[in-house]
Short mmCIF file of the C-alpha atoms (twelve columns), coordinates in Angstrom:
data_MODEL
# 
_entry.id   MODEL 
# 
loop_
_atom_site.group_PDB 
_atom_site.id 
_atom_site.type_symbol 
_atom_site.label_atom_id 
_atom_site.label_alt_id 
_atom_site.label_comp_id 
_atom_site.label_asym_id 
_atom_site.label_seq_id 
_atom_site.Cartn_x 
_atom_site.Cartn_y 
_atom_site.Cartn_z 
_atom_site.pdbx_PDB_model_num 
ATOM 1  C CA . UNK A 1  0.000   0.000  0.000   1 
ATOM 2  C CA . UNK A 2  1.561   3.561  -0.496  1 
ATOM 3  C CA . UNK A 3  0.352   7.137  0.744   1 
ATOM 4  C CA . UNK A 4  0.732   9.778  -1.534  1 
ATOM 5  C CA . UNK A 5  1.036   13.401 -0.059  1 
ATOM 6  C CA . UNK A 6  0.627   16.457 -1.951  1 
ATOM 7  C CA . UNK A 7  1.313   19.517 0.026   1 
ATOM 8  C CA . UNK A 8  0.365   22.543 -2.481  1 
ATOM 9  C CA . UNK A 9  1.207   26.232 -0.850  1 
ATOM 10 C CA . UNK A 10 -1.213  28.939 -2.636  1 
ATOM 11 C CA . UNK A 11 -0.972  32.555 -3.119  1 
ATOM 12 C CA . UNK A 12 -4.466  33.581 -3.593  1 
ATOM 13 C CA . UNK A 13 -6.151  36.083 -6.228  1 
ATOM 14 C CA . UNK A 14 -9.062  38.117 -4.181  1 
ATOM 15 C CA . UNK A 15 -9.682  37.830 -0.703  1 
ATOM 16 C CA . UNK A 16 -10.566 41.417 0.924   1 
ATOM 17 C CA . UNK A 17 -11.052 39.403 4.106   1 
ATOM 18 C CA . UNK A 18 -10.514 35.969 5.838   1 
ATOM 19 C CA . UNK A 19 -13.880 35.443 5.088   1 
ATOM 20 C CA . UNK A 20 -13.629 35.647 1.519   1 
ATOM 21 C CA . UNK A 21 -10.563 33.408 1.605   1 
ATOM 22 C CA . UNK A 22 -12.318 30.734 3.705   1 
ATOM 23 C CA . UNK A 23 -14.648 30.568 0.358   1 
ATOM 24 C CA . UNK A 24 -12.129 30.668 -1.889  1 
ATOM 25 C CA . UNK A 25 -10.332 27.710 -0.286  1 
ATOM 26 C CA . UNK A 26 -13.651 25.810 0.174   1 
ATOM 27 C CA . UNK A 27 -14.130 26.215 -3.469  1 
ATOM 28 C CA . UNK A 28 -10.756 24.632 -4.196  1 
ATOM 29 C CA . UNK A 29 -11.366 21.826 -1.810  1 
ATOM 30 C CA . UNK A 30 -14.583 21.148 -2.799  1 
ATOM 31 C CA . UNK A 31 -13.723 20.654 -6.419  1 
ATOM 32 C CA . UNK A 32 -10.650 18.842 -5.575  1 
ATOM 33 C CA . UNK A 33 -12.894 16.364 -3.961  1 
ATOM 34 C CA . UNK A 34 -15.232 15.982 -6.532  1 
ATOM 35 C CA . UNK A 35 -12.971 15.340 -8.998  1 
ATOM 36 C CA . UNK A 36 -10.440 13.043 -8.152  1 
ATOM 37 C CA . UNK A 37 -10.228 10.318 -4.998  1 
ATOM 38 C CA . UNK A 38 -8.578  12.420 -2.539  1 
ATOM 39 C CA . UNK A 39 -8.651  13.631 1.011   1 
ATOM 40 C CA . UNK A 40 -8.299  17.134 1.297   1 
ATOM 41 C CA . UNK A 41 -7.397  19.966 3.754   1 
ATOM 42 C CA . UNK A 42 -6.669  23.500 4.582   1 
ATOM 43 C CA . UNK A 43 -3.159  22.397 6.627   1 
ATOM 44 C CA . UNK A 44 -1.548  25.969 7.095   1 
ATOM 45 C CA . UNK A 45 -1.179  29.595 6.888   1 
ATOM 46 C CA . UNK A 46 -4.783  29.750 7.881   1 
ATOM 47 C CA . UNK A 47 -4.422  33.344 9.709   1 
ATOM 48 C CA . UNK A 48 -2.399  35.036 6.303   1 
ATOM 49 C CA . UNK A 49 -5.197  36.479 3.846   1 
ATOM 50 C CA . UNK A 50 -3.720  35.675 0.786   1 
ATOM 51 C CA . UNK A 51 -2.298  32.493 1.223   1 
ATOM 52 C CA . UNK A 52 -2.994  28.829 1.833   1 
ATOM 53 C CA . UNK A 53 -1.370  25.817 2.783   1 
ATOM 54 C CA . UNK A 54 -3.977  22.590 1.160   1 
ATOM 55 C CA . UNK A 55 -2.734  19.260 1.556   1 
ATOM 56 C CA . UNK A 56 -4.414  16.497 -0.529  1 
ATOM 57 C CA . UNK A 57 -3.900  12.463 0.343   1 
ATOM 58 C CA . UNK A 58 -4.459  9.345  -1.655  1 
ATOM 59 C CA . UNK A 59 -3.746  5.501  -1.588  1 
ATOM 60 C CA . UNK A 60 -3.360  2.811  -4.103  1 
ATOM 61 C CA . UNK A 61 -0.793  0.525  -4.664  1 
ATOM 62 C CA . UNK A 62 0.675   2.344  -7.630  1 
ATOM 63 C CA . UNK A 63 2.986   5.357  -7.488  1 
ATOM 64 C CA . UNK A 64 3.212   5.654  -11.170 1 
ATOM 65 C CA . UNK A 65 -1.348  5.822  -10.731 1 
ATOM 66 C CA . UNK A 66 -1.232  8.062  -7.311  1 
ATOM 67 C CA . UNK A 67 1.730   10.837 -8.372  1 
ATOM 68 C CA . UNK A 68 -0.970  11.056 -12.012 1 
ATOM 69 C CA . UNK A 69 -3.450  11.912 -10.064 1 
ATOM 70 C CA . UNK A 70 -1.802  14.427 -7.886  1 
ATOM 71 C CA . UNK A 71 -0.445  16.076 -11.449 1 
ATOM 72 C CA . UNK A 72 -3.858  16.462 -12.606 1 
ATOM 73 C CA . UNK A 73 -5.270  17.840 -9.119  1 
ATOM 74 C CA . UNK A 74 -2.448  20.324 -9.080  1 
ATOM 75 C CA . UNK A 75 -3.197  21.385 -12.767 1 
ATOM 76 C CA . UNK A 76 -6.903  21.553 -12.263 1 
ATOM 77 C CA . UNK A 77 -6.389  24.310 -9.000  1 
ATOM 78 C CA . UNK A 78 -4.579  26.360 -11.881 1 
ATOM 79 C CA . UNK A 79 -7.071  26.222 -14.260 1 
ATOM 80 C CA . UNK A 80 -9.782  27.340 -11.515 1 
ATOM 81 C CA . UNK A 81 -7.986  30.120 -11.418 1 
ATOM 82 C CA . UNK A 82 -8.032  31.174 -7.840  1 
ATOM 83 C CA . UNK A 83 -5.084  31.001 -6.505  1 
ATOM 84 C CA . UNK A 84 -1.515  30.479 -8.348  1 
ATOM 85 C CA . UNK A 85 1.064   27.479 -6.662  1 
ATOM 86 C CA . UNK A 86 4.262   29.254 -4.975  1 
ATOM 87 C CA . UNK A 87 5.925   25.463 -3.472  1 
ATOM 88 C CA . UNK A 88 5.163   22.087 -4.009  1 
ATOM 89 C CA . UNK A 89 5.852   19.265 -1.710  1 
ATOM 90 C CA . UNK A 90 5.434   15.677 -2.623  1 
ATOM 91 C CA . UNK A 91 5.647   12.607 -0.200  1 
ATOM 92 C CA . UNK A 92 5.350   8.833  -1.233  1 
ATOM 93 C CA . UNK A 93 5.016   6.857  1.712   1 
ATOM 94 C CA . UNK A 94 4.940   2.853  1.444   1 
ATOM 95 C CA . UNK A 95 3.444   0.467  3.902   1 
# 
């Protein structure tokens, strides 16, 4: 069995207020979790207004299957346009 982490830090577009961000990262999630097999979380940076730390999980016994779908998940949260990706941080973990 392997883990696959995906630790995405955003810088994000709009928010006037933590409010708006709070939307802005639960419309990120949300579609994240729609889309593809993944847990997902706000992990950090949750007092800064314009930026975000989401981390996204998935298992499988594949790396080649799990780091795809991470690709994808990362290039769908740029084509929401929302929020741009300033660091990346990828984990494999096997059990």
């Amino acid at each position: 069995m392997i883990v696959a982490v995906l630790r995405l830090e955003l810088i994000l577009h709009a928010p006037d207020s933590l409010k708006e961000k709070r939307q802005i990262v639960r419309k990120i999630l949300d579609r994240c979790r729609a889309r593809f097999p993944v847990s997902a979380a706000e992990t950090g940076l949750q007092e800064l207004l314009r930026r975000s730390e989401l981390a996204f999980v998935v298992v499988g016994n594949e790396a080649s299957r799990l780091q795809g779908i991470l690709s994808r998940l990362e290039d769908e949260i740029g084509q929401i346009g929302l929020a741009d990706v300033s660091e990346r941080f990828t984990e494999l973990l096997h059990y």
